[in-house]
N, C-alpha and C positions, 0 to 999 in steps of 0.2 A: 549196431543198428541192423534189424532187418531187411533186407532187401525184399521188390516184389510192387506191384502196384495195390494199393489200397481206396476201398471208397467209401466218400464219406456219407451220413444220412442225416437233415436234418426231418424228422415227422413233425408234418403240422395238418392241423384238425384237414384244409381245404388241399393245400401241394405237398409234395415232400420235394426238398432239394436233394442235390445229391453232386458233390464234389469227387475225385479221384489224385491221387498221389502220382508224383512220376515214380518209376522204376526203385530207385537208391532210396523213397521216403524222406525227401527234403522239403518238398514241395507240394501244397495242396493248391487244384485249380477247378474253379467250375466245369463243370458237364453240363446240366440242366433242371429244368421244374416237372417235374411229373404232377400232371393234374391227377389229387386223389381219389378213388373211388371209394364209392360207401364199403364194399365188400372187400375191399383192397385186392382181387384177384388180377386185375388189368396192371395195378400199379406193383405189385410184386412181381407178373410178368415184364413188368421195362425192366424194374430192379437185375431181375434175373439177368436178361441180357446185357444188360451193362457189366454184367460182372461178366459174363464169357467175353465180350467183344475186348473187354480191358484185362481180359485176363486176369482179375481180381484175386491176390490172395488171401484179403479179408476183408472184412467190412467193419465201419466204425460207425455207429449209430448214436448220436446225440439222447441224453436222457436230462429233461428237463426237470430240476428240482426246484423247489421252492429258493428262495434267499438263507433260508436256513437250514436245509440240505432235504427238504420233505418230501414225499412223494406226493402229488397233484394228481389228479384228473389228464392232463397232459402225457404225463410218467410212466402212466397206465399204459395211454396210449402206446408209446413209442416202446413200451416192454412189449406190449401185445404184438406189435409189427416186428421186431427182433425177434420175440418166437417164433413167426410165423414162416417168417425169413428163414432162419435159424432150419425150420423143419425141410426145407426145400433145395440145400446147399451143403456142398462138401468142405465149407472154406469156416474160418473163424469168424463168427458176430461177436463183434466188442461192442459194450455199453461204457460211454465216458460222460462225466460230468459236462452238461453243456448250459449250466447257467447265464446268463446272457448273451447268451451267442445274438439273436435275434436282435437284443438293443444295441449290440456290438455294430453288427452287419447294420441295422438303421443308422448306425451312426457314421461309418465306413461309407453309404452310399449318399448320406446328406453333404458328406464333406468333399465325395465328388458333383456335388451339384445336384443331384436328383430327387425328386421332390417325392414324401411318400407314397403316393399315388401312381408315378411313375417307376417305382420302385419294386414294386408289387410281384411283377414279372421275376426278378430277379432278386429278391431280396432271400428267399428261402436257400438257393444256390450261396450266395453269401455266407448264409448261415453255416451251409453244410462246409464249406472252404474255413471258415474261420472253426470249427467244430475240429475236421480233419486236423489241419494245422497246427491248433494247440497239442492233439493226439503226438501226434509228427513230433515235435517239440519236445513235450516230457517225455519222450522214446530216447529222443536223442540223450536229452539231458544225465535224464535217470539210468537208460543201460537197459530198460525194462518195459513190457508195451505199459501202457496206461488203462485205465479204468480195469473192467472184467471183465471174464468171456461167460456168454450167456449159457447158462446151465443146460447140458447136453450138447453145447458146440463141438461141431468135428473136430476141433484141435485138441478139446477136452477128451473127446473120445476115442484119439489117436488115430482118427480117421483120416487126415492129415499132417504132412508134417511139412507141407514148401514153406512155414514161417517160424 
């Protein structure tokens, strides 16, 4: 297992969440909701800093596929915000399958009582923990990160090697 702290992303059309790993990669735990901007320039500026303040050695970005592995409207999105990501950082963007993460986490937050509405605030954060997490998990399991590093990532381009 990689050592190193990691963050997680989940992109959604209005917030993006965004989870972080402790140190050893055992553990994924909320950070916060980033209200999204149309131009995403503000919201990739927090991104940014979250990744210096936590010392990020990479980042894991949730990519929403259809039920049958397809790429959506959605998909687009959340590729689009990894590139963009991707151009402005020395560290690895990983793309993992994050198909229900969202009903996952609604489901996660109903069972502690919280009614969707009040949920709202924090359900994107959910997301991104339970997105990390699985990440986290098939690392452990498999021996190997999970999903892909986005074409031209600094770990791809040797730009990097703390992971």
């Amino acid at each position: 297992m990689r050592s190193g702290v990691r963050l997680g992303i989940d992109v959604g059309k209005a917030r993006v969440g965004v989870s972080r790993s402790d140190f050893h990669g055992m553990l994924a735990m909320p950070v916060e909701t980033i209200k999204r901007q149309e131009d995403l320039s503000g919201t990739l500026a927090r991104v940014l800093e979250l990744i210096g303040e936590y010392e990020a050695t990479e980042v894991v970005v949730g990519l929403p596929l259809n039920l049958q592995g397809e790429s959506t409207p959605s998909t687009e999105d959340a590729l689009g915000f990894a590139h963009q990501l991707d151009s402005l950082v020395n560290i690895g963007i990983r793309l993992v399958d994050e198909r229900l993460s969202t009903v996952s986490a609604q489901s996660v937050l109903h069972g502690v009582g919280r009614s969707t509405k009040s949920s709202r605030p924090v359900i994107d954060q959910v997301a991104a923990v339970i997105i990390l997490q699985q990440a986290l998990d098939v690392e452990r399991s498999l021996g190997h990160p999970p999903g892909r590093l986005v074409e031209g990532s600094a770990t791809q381009q040797g730009k990097f090697s703390g992971i």
